[in-house]
N, C-alpha and C positions, 0 to 999 in steps of 0.2 A: 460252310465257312461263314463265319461274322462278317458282316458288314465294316468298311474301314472302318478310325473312326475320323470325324471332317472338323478339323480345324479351322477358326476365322482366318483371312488371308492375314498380310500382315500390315495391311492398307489400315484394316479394324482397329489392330490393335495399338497403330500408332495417332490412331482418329480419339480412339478411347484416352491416351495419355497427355495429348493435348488436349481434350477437353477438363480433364482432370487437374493440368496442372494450368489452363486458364481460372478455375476454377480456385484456386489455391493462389493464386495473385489476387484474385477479386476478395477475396476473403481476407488476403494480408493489407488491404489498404481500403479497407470499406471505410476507416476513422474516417477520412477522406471527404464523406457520404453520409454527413450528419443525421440524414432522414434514415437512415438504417443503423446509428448508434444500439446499441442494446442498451433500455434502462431495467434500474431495479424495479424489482417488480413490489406491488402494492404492501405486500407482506413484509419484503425490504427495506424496505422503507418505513415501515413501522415499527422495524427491528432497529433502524438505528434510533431511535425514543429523539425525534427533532423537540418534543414539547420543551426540554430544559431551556429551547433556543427563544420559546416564546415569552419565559416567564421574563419579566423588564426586572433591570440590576438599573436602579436611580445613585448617579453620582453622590458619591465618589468612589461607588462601588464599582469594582473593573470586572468586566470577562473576558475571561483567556480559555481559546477553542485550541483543541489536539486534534488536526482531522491528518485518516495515515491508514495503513492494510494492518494487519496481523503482526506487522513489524513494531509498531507505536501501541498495539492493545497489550502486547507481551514487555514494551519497554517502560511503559510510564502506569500511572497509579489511576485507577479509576475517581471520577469528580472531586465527592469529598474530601477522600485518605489525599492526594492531592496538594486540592488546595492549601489544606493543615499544613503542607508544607514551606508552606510560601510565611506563615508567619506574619506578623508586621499588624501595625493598627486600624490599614485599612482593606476593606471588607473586598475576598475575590472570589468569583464565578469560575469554577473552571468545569469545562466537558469533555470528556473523551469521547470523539466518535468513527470508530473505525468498521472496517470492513475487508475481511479476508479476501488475501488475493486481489483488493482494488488499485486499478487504475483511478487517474482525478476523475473518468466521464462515467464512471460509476458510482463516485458520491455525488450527483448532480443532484439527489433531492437535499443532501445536506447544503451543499453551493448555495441553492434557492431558500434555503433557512437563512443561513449567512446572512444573503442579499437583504434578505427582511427586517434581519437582526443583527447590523455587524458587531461582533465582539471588539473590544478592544485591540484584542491581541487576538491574532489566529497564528499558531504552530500548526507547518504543513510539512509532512513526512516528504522529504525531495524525492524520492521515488515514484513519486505521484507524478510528476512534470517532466520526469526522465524517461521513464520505462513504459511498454506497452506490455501487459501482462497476459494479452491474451487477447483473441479477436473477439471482435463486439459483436460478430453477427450472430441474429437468435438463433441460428443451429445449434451455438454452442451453449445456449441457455434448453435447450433443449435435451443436449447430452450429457446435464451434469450428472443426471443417476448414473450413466454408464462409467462416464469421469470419475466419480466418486467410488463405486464400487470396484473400479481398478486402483486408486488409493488406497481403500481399503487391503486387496490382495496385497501391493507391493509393498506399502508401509506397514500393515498392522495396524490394530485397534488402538495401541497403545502411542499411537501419535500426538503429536498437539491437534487435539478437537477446536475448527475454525468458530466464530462465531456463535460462543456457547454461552448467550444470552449476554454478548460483551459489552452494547451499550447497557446494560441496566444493570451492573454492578457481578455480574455472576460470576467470579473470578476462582481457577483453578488452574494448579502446573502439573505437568507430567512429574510424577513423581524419576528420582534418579537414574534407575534401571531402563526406566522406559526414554528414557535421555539417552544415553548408551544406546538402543535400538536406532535412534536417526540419524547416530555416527559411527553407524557402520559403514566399510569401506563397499557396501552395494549402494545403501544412502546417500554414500559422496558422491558416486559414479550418476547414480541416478540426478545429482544436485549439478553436476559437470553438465549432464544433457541438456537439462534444465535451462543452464544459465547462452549456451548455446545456441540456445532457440529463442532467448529473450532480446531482444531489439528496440533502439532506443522510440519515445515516440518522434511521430513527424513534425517539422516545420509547423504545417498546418493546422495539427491536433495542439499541439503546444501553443501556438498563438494561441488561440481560442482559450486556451488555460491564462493566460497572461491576462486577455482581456478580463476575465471575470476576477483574475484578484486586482487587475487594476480599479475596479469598480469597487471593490471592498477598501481599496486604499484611498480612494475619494471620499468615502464614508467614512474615515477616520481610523481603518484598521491598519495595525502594524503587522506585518508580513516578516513572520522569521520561518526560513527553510531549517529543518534539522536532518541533519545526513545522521542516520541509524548506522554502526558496524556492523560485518558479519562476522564470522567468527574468523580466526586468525590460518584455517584449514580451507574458506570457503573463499575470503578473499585471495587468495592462493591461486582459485582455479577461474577466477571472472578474467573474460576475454579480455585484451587490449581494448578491443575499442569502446566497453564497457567501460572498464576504469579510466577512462581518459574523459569519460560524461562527467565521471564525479570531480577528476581531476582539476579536467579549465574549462568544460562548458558547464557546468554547475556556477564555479564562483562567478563567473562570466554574465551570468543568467541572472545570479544574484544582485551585482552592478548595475548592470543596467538598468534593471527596476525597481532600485530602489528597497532589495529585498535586507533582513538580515539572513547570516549563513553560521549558524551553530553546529560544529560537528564534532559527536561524541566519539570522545579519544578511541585508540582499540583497547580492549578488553576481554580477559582472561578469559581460557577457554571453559571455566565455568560458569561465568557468565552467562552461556550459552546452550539451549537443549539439545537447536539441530543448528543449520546451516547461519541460523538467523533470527530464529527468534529468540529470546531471554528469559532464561531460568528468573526463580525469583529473587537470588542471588543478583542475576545483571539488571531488573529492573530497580533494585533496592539502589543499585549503583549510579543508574541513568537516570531516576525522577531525582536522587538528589541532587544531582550534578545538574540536571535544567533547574530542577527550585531555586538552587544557588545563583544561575546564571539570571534567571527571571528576576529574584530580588535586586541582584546586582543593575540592571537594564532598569527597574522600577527608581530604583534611588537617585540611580544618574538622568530619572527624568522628573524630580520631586517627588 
């Protein structure tokens, strides 16, 4: 006869679950615990091209900075194409500098450009100051093969590719078909989980975001928040207490510091590839609709 076989008592396995989901608290509010922020790392950072920030723009020439995730790289037009837009006789700087999937404490080497160099005008994606996209701690910079290679199964190859060389002009859309792939109703479902697990940031990480544009506002930048749409299927399934960020502690957020608060209308569902980013269709839509808004804010201030 076999041997039984010997189970851990159930003292074990309730020692195991607490420690586990001690574990998973510490993790959810590490923001908390600045000495253990995750930064980007060197290559990162070289990937958002800061040099545009250093070359000097001598009055009367203006620069206007685009800093935002994957949301702002798919909405608005990369530096040049841009600028052109804006038109007019005198001469404008604009950058685009985004970063997939970023929180603000993940553009902190762009922050520190800024600091150096304030533009004029900074355009900041409000999801930057609202949402936590994800824990900072380096486990999870550790698991992004694994992360990634499960994107890969679930979406497909044929998805929006993050960060495909976005600061330095390298510009590509999923073609239509493959648009259709990340509005499938497994997509949505998968976007519903998503937004479920998403939480706004804290108090304390937000302050800390406030002081550093208030330091760019002393230096003479103007601060306009741009609230990005999702598509008309996606904001459908954002929790209450999500949309009520955008609702009254957005404009709220706005007031008090002085910020402006630009929020592009909603827009057609072709506008849109998956949940949120923008076909070339919604960007063609959303850089004109800010170029217009910019010129208009430029005149009413000479």
């Amino acid at each position: 006869m076999s041997p039984s076989r010997q189970f851990p008592p159930l003292s074990v396995w309730y020692g195991t679950a607490g420690i586990i989901a001690l574990l998973l608290v510490f993790l959810a509010n590490e923001e908390r615990i600045p000495a253990l922020a995750r930064h980007i790392t060197a290559a990162s950072d070289a990937n958002l091209n800061l040099e545009r920030l250093a070359v000097p723009v001598p009055p009367p020439a203006v620069r206007i900075v685009a800093l935002g995730s994957s949301k702002t790289l798919y909405a608005v037009d990369f530096d040049a194409r841009f600028a052109a837009r804006l038109g007019g006789s005198q001469v404008v700087e604009f950058a685009r500098i985004t970063w997939e999937g970023a929180n603000f404490w993940d553009l902190q080497p762009a922050l520190r450009a800024l600091a150096a160099h304030p533009p004029d005008i900074l355009l900041l994606e409000s999801d930057l100051l609202l949402l936590d996209r994800g824990a900072h701690f380096p486990i999870r910079q550790n698991l992004l093969p694994l992360e990634q290679a499960l994107h890969h199964v679930l979406v497909g190859a044929g998805g929006v590719d993050p960060n495909f060389g976005e600061n330095r002009g390298a510009e590509q859309f999923p073609d239509a078909q493959e648009c259709r792939i990340r509005q499938t109703q497994t997509q949505r479902l998968i976007y519903a989980a998503h937004l479920n697990t998403t939480r706004p940031s804290s108090s304390v990480s937000r302050q800390r975001y406030l002081d550093i544009l208030g330091a760019l506002q002393k230096a003479g930048t103007q601060i306009i928040l741009i609230r990005l749409p999702r598509a008309a299927w996606a904001e459908a399934l954002v929790p209450a207490s999500l949309a009520r960020i955008d609702s009254a502690i957005l404009p709220q957020l706005a007031r008090d510091n002085g910020f402006l608060l630009w929020a592009v209308a909603p827009l057609p569902d072709t506008a849109f590839c998956d949940e949120a980013h923008m076909s070339a269709a919604g960007r063609e839509l959303t850089s004109q609709w800010l170029a217009g808004k910019l010129m208009a804010a430029r005149g009413n201030h000479g």
